[in-house]
C-alpha positions in Angstrom: -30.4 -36.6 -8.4 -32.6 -39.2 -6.5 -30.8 -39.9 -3.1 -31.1 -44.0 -2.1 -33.5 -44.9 0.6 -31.1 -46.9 2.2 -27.8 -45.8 1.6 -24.8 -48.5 2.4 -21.6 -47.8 2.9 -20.2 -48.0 -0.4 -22.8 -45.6 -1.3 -21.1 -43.4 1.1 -17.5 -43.9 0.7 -18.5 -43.3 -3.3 -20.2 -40.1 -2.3 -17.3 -38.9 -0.1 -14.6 -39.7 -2.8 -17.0 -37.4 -5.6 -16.9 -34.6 -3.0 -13.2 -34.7 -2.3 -12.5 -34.8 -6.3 -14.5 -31.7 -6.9 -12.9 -29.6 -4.1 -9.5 -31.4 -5.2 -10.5 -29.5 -8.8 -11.5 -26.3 -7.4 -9.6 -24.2 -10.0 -11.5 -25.4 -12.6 -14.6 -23.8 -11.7 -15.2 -19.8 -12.8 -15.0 -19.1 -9.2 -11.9 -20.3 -9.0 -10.6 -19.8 -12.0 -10.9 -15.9 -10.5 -9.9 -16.3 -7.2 -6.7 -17.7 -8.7 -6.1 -14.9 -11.2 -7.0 -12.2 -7.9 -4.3 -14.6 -5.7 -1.7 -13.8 -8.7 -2.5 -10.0 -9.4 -2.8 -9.4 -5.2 0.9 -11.7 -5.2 2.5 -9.9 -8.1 1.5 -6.5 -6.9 3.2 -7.2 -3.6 5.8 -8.0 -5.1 6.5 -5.0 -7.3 6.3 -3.5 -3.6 8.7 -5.2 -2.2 11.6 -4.5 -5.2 10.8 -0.9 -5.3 11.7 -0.8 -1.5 14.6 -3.3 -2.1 15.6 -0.7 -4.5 15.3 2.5 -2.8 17.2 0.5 0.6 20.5 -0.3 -2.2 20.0 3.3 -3.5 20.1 4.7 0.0 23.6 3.4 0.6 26.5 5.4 0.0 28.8 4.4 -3.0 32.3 4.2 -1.3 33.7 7.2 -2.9 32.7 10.4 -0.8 33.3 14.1 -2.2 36.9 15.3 -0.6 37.4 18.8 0.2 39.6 20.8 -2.0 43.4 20.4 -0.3 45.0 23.4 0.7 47.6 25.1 -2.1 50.5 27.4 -1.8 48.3 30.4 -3.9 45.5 30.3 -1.6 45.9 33.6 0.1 45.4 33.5 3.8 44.5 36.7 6.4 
């Protein structure tokens, strides 16, 4: 692309506004097509994480009912 010799303002402002549309539309270019999919695999990843510790935390907690001892009978012989 030939650059103008004497660029004006409106050159400029033009320029400016192409350069802020292609970064605006970084996605769409391969490289950011992939660093998208690595942002999701990195996020879902961390996420699996986190709900395998959630779940061992909720497993960790007692569930209200606790093993009672067997109550003393009458047959039970004592020394």
């Amino acid at each position: 692309m030939n650059r103008p010799r004497n660029p004006t303002s409106r050159d400029r402002q033009v320029a400016e506004e192409a350069m802020s549309h292609e970064e605006a539309n970084f996605t769409e270019t391969p490289t950011g097509r992939k660093l998208v999919r690595q942002t999701q695999m990195v996020g879902g990843f961390l996420l699996l994480i986190v709900a395998v510790l959630f779940g061992l935390l909720v497993a960790s907690f007692p569930t209200g009912e606790e093993p009672t001892t067997n109550p003393d009978t009458p047959n039970q012989i004592t020394p």
